[in-house]
N, CA, C and O atoms as a printed pandas DataFrame, in Angstrom:
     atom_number atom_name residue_name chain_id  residue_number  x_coord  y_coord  z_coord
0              1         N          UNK        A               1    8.399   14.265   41.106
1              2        CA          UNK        A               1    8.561   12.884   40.714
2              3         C          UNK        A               1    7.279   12.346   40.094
3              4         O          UNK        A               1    7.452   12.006   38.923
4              5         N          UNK        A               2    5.929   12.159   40.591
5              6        CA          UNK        A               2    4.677   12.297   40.484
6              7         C          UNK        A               2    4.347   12.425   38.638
7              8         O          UNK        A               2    3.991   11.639   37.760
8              9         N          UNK        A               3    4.832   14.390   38.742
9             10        CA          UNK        A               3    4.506   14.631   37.278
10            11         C          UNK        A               3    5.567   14.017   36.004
11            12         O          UNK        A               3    5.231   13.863   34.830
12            13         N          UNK        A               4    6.443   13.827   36.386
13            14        CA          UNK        A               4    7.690   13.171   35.519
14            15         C          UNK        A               4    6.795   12.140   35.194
15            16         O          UNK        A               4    6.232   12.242   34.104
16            17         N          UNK        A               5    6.404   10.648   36.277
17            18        CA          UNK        A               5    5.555    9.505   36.250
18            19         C          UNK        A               5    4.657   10.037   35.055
19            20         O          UNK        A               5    4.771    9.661   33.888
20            21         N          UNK        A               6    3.938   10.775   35.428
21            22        CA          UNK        A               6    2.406   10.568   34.526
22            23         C          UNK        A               6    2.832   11.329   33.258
23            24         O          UNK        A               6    2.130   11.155   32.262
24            25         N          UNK        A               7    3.876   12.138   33.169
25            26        CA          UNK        A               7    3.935   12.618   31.782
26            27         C          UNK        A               7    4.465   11.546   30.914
27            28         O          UNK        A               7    4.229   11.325   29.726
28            29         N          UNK        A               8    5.305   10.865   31.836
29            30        CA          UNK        A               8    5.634    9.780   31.003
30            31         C          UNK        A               8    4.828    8.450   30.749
31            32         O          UNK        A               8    5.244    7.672   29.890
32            33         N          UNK        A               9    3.726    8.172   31.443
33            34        CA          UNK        A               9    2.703    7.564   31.261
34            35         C          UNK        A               9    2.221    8.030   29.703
35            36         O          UNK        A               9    2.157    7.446   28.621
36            37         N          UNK        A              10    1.993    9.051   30.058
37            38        CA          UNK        A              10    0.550    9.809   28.785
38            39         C          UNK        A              10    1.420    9.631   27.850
39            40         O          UNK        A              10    1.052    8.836   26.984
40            41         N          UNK        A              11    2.910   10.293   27.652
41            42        CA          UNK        A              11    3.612    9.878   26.265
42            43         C          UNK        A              11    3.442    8.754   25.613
43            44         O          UNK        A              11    3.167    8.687   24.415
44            45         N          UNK        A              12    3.617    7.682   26.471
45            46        CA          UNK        A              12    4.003    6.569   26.150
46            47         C          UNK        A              12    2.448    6.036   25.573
47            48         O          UNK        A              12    2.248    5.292   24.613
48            49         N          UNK        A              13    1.332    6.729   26.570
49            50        CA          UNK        A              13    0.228    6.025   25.882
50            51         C          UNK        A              13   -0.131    6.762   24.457
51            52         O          UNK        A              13   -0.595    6.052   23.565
52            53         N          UNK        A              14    0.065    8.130   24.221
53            54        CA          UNK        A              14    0.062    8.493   22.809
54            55         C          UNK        A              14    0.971    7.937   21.929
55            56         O          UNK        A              14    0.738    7.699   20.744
56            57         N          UNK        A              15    1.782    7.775   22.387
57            58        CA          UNK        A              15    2.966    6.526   21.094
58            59         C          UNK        A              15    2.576    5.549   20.959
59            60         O          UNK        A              15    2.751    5.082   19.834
60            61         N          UNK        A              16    2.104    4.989   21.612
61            62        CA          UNK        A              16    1.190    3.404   21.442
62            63         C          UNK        A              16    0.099    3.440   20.451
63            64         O          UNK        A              16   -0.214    2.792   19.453
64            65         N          UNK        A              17   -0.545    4.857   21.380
65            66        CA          UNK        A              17   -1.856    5.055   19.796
66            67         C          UNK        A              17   -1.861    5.016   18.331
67            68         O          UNK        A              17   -2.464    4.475   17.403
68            69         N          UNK        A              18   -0.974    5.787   18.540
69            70        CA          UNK        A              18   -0.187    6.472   17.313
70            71         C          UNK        A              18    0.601    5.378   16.599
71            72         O          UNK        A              18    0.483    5.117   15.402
72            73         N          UNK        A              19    1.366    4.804   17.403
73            74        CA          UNK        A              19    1.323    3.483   16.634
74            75         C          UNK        A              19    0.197    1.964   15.742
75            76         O          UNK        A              19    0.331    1.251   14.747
76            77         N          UNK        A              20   -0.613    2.096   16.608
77            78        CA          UNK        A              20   -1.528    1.356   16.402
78            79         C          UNK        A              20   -2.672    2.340   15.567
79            80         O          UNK        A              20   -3.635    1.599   15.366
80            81         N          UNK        A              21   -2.943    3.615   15.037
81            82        CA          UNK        A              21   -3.203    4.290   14.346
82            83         C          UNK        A              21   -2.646    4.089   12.824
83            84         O          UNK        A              21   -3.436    4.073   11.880
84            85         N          UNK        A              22   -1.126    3.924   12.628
85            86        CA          UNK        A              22   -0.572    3.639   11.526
86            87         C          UNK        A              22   -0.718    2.466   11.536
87            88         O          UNK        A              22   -0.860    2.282   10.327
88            89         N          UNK        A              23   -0.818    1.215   12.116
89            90        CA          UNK        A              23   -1.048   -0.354   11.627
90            91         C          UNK        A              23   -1.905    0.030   11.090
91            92         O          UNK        A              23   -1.844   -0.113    9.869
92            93         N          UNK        A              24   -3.522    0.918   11.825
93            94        CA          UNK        A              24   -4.715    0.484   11.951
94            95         C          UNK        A              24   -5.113    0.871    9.919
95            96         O          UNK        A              24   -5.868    0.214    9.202
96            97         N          UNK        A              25   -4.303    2.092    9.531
97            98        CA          UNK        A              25   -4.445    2.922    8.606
98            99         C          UNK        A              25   -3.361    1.946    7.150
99           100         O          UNK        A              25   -3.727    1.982    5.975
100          101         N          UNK        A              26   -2.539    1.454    7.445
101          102        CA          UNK        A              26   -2.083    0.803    6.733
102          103         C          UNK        A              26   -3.241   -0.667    6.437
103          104         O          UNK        A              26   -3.810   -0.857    5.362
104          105         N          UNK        A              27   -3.360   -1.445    7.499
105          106        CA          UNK        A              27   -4.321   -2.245    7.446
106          107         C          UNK        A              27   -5.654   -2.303    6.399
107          108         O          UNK        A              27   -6.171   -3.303    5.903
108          109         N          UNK        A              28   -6.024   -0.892    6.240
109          110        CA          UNK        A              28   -7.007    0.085    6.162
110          111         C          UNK        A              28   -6.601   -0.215    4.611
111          112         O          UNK        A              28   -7.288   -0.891    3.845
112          113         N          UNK        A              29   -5.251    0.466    4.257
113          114        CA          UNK        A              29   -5.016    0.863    2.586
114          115         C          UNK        A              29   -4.596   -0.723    1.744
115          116         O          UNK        A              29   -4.524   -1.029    0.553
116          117         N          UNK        A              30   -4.394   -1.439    2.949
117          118        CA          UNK        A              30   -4.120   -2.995    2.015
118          119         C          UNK        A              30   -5.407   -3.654    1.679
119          120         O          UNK        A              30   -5.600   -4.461    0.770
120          121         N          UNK        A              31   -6.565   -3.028    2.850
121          122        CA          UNK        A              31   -7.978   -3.668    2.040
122          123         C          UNK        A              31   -8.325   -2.691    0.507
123          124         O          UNK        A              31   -8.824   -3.227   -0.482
124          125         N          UNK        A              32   -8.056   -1.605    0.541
125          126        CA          UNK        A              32   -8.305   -0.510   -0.605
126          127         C          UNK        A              32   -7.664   -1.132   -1.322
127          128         O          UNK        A              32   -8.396   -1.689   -2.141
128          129         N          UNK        A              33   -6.478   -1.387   -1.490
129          130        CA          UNK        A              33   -5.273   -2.120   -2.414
130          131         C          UNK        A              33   -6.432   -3.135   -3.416
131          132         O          UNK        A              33   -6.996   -3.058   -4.508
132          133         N          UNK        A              34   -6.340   -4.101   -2.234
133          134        CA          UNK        A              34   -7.000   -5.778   -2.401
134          135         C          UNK        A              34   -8.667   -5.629   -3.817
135          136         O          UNK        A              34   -9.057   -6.072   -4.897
136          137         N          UNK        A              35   -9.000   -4.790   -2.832
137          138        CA          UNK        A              35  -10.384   -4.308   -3.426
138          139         C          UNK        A              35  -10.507   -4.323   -4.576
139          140         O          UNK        A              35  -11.042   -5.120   -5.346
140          141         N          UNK        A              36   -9.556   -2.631   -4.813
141          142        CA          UNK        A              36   -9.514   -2.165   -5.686
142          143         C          UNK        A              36   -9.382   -2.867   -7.088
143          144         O          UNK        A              36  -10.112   -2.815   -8.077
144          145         N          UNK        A              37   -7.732   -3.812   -6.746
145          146        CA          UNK        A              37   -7.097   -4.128   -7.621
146          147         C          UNK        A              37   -8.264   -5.440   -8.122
147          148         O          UNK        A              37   -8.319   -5.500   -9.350
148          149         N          UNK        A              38   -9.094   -6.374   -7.482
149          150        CA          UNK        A              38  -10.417   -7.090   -7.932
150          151         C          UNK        A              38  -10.974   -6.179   -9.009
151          152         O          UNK        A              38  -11.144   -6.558  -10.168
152          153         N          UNK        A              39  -11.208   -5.140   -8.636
153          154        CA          UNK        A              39  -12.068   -4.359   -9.229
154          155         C          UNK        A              39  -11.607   -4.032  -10.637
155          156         O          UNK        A              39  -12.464   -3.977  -11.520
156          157         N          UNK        A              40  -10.522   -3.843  -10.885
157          158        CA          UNK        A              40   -9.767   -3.665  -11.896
158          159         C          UNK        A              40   -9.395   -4.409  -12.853
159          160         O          UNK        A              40   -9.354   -4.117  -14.048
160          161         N          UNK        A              41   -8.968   -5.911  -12.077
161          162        CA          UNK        A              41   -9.892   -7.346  -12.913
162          163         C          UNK        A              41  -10.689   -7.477  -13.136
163          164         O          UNK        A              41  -10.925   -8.423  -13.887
164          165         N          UNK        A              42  -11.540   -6.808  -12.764
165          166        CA          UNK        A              42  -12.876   -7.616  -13.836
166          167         C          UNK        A              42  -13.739   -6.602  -14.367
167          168         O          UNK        A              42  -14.936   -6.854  -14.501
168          169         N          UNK        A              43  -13.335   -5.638  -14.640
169          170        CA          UNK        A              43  -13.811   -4.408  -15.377
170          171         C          UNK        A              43  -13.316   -3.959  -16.897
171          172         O          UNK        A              43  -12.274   -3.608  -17.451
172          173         N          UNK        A              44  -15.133   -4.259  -17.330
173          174        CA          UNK        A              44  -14.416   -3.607  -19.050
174          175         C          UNK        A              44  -14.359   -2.320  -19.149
175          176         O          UNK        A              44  -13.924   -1.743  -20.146
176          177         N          UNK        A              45  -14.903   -1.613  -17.865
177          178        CA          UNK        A              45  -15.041   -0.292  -18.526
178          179         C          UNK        A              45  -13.697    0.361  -18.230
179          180         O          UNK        A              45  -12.976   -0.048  -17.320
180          181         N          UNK        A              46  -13.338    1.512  -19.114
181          182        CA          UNK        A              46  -12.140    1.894  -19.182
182          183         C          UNK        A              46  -11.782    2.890  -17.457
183          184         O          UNK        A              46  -10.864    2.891  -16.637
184          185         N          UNK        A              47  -13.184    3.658  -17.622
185          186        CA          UNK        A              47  -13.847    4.248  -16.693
186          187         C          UNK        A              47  -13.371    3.774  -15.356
187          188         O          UNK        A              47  -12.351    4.273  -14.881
188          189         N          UNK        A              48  -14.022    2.861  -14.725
189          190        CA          UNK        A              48  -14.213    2.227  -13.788
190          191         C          UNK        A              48  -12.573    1.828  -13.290
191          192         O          UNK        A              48  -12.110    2.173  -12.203
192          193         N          UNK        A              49  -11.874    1.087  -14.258
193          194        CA          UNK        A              49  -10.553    0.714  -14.091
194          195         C          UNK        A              49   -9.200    2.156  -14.063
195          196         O          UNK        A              49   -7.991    1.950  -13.960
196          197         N          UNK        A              50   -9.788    3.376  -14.171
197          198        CA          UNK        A              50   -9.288    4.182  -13.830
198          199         C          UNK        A              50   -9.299    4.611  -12.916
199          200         O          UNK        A              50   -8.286    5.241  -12.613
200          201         N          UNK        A              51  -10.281    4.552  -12.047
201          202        CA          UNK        A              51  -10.839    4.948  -10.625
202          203         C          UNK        A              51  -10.532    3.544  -10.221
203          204         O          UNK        A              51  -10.656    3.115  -11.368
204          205         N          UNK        A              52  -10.398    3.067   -9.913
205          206        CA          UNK        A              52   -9.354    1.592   -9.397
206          207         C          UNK        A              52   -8.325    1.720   -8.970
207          208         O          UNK        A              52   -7.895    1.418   -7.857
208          209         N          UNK        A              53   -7.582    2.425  -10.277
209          210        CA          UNK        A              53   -6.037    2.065  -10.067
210          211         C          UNK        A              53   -5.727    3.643   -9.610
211          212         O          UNK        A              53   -4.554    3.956   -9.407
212          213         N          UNK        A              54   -6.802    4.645   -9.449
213          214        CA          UNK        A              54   -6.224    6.257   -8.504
214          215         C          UNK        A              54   -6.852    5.652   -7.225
215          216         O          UNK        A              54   -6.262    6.360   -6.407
216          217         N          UNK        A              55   -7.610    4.866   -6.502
217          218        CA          UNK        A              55   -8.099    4.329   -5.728
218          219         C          UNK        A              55   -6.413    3.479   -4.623
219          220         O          UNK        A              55   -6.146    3.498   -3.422
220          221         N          UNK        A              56   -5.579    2.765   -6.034
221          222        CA          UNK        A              56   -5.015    1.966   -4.995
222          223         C          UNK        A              56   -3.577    3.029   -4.982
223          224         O          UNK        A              56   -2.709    3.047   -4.109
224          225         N          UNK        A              57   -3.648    3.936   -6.315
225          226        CA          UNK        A              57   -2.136    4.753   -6.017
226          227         C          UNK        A              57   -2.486    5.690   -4.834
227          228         O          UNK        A              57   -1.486    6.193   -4.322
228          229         N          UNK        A              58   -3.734    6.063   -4.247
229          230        CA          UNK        A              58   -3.684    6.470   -3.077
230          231         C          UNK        A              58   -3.707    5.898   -1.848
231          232         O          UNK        A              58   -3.552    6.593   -0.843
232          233         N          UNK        A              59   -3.909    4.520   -1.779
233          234        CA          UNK        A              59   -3.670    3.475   -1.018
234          235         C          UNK        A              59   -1.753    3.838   -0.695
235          236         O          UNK        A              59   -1.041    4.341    0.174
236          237         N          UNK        A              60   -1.645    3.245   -1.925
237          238        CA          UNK        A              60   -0.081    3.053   -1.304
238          239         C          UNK        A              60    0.904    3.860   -1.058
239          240         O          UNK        A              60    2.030    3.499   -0.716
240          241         N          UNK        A              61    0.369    5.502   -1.290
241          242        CA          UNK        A              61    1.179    6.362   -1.176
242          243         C          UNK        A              61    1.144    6.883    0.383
243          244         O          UNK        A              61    1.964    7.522    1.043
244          245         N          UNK        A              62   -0.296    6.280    0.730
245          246        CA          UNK        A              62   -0.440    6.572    1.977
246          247         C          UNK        A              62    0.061    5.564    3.137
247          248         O          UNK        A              62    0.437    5.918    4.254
248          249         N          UNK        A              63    0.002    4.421    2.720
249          250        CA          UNK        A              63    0.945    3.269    3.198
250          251         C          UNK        A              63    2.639    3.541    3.131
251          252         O          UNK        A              63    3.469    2.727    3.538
252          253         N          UNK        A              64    2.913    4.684    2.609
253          254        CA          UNK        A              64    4.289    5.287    2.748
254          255         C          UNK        A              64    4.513    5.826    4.106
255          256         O          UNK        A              64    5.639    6.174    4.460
256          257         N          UNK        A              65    3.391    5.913    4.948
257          258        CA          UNK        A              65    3.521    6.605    6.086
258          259         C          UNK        A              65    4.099    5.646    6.921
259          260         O          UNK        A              65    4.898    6.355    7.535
260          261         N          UNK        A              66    4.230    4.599    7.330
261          262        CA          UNK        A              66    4.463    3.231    7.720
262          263         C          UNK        A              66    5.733    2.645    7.552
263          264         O          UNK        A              66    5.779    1.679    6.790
264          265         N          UNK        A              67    7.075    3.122    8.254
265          266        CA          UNK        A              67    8.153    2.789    7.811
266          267         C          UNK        A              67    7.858    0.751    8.457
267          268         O          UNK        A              67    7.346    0.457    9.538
268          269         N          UNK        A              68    8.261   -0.059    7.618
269          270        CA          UNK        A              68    8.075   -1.517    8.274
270          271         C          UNK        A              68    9.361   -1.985    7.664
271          272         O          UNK        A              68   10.005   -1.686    6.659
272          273         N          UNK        A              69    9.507   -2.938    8.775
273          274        CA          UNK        A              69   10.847   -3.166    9.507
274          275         C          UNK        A              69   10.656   -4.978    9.086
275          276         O          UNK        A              69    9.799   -5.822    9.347
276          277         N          UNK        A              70   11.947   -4.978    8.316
277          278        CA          UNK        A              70   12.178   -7.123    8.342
278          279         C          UNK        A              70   13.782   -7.272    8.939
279          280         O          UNK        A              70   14.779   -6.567    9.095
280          281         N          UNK        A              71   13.419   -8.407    9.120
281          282        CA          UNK        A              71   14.759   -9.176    9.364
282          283         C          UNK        A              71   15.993   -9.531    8.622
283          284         O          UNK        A              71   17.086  -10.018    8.912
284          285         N          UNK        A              72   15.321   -9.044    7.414
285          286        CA          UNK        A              72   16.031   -9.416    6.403
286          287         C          UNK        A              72   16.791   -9.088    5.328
287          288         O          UNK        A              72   16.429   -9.286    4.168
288          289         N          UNK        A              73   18.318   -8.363    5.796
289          290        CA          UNK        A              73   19.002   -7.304    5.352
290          291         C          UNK        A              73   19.064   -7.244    3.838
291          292         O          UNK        A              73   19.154   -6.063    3.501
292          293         N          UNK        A              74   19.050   -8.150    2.687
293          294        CA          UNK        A              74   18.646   -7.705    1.686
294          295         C          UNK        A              74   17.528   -7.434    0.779
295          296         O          UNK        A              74   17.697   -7.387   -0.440
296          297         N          UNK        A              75   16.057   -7.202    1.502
297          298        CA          UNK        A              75   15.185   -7.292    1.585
298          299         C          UNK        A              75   14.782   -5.506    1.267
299          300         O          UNK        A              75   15.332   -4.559    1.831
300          301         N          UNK        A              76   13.694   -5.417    0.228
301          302        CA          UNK        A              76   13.874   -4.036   -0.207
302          303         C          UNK        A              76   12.983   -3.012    0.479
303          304         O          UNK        A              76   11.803   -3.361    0.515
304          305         N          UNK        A              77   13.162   -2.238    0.843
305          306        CA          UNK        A              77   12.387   -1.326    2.223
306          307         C          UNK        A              77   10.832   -1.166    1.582
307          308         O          UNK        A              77   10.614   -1.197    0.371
308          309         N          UNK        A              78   10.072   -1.036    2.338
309          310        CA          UNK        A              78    8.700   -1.058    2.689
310          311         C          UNK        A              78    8.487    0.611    1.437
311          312         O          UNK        A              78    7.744    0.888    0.495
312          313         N          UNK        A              79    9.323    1.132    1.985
313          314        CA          UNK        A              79    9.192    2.412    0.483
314          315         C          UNK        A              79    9.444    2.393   -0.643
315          316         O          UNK        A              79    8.958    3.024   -1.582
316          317         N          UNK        A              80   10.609    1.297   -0.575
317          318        CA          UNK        A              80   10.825    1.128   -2.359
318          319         C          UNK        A              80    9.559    0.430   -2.690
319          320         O          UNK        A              80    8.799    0.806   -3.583
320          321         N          UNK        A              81    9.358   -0.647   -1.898
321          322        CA          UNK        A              81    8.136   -1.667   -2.300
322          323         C          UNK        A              81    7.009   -0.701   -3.045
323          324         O          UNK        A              81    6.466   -0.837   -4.142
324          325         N          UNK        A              82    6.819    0.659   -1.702
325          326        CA          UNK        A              82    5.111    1.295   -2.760
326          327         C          UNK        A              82    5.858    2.207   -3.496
327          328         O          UNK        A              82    5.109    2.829   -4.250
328          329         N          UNK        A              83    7.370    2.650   -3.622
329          330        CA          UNK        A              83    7.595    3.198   -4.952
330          331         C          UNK        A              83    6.945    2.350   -6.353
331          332         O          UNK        A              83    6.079    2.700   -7.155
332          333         N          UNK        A              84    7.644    1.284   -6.272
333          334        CA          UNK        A              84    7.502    0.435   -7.309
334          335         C          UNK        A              84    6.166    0.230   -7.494
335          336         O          UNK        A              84    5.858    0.611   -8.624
336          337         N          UNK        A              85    5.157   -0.241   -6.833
337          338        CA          UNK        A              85    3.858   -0.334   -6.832
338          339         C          UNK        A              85    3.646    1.151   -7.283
339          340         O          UNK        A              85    2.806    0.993   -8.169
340          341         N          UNK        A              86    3.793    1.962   -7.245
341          342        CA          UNK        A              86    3.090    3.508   -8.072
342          343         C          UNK        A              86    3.585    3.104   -8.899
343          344         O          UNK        A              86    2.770    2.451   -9.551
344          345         N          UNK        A              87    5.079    3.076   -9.576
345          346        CA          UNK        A              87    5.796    3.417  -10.744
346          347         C          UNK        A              87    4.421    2.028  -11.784
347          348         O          UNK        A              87    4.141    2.013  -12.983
348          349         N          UNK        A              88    4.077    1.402  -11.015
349          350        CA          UNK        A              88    3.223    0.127  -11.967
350          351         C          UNK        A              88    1.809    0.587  -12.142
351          352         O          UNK        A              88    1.234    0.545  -13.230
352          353         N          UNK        A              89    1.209    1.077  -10.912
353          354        CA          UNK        A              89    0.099    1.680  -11.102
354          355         C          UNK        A              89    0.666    2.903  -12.373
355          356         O          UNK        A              89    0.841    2.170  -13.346
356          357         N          UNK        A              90    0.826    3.546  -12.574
357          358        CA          UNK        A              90    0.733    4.841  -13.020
358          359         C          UNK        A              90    1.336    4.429  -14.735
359          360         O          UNK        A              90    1.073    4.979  -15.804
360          361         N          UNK        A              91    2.166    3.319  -14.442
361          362        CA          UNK        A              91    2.430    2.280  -16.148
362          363         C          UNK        A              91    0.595    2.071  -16.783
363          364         O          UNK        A              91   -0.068    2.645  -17.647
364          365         N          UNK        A              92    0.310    0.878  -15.748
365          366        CA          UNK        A              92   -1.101    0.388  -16.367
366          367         C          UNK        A              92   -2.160    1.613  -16.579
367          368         O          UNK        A              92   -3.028    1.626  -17.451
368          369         N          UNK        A              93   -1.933    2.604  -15.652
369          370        CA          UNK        A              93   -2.935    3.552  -15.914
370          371         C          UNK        A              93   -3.093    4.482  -17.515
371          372         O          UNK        A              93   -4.125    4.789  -18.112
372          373         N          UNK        A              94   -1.665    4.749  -17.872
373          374        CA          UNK        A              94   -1.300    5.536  -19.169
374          375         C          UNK        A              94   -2.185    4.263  -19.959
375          376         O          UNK        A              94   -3.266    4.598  -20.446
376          377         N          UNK        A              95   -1.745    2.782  -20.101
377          378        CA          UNK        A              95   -2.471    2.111  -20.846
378          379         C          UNK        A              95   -3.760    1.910  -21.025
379          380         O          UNK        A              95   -4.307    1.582  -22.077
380          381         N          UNK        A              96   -4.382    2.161  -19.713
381          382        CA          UNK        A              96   -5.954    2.113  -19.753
382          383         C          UNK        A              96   -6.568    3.648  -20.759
383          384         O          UNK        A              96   -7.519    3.735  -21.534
384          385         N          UNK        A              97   -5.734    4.500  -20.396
385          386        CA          UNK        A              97   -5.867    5.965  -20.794
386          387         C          UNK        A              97   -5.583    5.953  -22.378
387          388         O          UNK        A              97   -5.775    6.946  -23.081
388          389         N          UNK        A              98   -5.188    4.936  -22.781
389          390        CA          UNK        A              98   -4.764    4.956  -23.945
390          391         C          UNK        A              98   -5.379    3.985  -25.171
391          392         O          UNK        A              98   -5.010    3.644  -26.295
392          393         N          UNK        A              99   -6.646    3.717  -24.210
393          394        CA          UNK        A              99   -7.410    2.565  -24.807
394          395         C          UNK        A              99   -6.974    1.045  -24.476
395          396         O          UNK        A              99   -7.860    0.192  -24.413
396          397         N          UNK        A             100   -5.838    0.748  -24.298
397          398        CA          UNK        A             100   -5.380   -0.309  -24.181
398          399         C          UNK        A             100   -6.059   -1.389  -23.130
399          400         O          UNK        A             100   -5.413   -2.386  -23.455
400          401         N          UNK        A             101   -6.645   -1.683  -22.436
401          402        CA          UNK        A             101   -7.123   -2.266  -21.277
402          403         C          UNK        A             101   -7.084   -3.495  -20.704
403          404         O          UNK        A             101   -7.094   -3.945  -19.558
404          405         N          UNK        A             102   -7.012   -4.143  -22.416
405          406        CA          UNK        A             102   -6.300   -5.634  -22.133
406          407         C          UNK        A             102   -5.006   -5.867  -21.918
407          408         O          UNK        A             102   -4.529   -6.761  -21.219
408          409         N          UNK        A             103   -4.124   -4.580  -22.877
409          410        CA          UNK        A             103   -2.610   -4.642  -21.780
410          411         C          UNK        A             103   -2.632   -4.565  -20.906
411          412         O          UNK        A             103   -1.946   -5.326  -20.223
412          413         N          UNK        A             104   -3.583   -3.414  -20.218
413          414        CA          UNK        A             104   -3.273   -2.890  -18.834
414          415         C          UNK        A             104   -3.505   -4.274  -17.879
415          416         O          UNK        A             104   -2.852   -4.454  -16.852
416          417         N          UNK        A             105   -4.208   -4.926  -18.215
417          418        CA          UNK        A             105   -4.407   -5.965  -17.077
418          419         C          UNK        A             105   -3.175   -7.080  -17.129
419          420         O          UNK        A             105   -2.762   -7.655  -16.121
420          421         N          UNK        A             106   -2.652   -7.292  -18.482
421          422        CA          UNK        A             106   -1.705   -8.005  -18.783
422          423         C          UNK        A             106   -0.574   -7.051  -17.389
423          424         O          UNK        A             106   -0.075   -7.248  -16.281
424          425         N          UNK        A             107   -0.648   -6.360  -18.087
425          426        CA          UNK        A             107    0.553   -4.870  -17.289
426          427         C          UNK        A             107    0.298   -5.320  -15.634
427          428         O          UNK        A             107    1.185   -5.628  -14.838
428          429         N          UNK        A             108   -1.015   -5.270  -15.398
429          430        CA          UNK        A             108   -1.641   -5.322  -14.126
430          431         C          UNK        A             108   -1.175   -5.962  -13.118
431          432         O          UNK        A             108   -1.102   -5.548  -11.961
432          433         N          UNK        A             109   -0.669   -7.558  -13.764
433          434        CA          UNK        A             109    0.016   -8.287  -13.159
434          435         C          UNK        A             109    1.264   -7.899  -12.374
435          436         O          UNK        A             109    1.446   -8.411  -11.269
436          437         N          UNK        A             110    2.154   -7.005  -12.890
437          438        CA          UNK        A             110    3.526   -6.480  -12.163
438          439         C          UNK        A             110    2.417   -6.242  -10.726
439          440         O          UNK        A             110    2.640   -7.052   -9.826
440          441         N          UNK        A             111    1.576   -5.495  -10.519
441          442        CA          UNK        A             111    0.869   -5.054   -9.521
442          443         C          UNK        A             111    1.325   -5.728   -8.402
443          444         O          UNK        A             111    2.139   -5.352   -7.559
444          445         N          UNK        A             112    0.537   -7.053   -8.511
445          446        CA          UNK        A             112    0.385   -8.007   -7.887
446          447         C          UNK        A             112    1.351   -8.912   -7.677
447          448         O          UNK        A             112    1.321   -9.590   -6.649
448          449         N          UNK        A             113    2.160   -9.035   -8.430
449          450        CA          UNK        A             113    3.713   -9.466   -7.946
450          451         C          UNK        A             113    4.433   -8.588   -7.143
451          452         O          UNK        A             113    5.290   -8.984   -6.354
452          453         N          UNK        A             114    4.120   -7.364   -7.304
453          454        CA          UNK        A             114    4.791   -5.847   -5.671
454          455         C          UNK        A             114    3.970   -6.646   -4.829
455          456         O          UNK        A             114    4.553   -7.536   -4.209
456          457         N          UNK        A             115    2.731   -6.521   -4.669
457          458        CA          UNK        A             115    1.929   -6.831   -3.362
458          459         C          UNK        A             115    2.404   -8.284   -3.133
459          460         O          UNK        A             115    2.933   -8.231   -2.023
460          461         N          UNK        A             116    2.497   -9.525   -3.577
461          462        CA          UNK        A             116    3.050  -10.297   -3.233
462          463         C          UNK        A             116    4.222  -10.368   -2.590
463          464         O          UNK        A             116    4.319  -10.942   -1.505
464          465         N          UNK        A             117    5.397   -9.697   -3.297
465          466        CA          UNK        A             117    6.469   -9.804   -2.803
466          467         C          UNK        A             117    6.641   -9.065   -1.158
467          468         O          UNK        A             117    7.319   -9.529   -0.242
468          469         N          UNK        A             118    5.922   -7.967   -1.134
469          470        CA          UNK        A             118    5.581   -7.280   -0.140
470          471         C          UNK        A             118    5.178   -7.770    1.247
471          472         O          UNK        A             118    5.577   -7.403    2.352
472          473         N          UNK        A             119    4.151   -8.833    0.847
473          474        CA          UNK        A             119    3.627   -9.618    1.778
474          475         C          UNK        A             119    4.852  -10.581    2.321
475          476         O          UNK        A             119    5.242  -10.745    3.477
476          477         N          UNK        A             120    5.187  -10.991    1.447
477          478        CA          UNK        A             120    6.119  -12.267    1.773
478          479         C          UNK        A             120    7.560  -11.755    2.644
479          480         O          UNK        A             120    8.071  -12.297    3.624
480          481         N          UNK        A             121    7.857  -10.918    2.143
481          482        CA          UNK        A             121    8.514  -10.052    3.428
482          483         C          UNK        A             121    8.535   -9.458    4.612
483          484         O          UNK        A             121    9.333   -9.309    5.537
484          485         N          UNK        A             122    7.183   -9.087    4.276
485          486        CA          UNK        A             122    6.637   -7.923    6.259
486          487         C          UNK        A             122    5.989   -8.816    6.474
487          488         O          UNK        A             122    6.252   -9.031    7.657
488          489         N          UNK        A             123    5.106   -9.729    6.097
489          490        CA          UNK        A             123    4.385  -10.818    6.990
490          491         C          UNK        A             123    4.723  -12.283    8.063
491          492         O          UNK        A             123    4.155  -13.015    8.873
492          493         N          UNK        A             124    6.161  -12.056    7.344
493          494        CA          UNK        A             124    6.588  -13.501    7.856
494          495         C          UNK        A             124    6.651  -13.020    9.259
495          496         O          UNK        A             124    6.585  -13.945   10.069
496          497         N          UNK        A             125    6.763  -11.799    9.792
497          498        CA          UNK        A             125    7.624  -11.759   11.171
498          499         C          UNK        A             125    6.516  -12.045   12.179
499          500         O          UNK        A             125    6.775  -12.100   13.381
């Protein structure tokens, strides 16, 4: 009875971790996000704004690890959200790559309307 107790103690305290490991790591990739995407505003160099935007597509691919949960049944899952956020990163990036840079920031904007919308969904709860 004893070992049943404590195994189920220790589980429960590694699921907790482990949970609070993925907040802690998501938490983690929305400051990289935030950062980044500053960084990407206000940079002429083509350079710099390339390493930005591989900066936040590894942010959010890793924020894929993080299934998050709303209330709100037509509300688009936490994976489509950083699908879409890559499919935008990886738009503005071809443009930066392509000389373009003032599109890309024009472009840039979709960015930040994912992360908005994003917020406004998983945060309310």
């Amino acid at each position: 009875m004893i070992k049943k107790t404590l195994a189920t103690v220790i589980f429960s305290t590694a699921l907790s971790f482990s949970s609070l490991s993925f907040a802690g790591n998501l938490h983690h990739n929305m400051e990289v996000l935030g950062k980044n995407f500053q960084v990407f505003n206000k940079t002429d160099n083509p350079k710099d704004a390339l390493k930005a935007l591989d900066n936040m597509k590894l942010a959010a691919l890793d924020s894929k690890k993080v299934k998050l949960k709303t209330t709100d049944a037509k509300a688009p899952t936490s994976d489509a959200l950083f699908d879409q956020l890559v499919v935008e990163i990886d738009k503005t990036r071809t443009l930066v790559q392509a000389g373009k840079l003032d599109q890309a920031k024009v472009e840039g904007k979709k960015i930040a309307a994912i992360k908005a919308q994003g917020h406004a969904i998983y945060n309310k709860q």
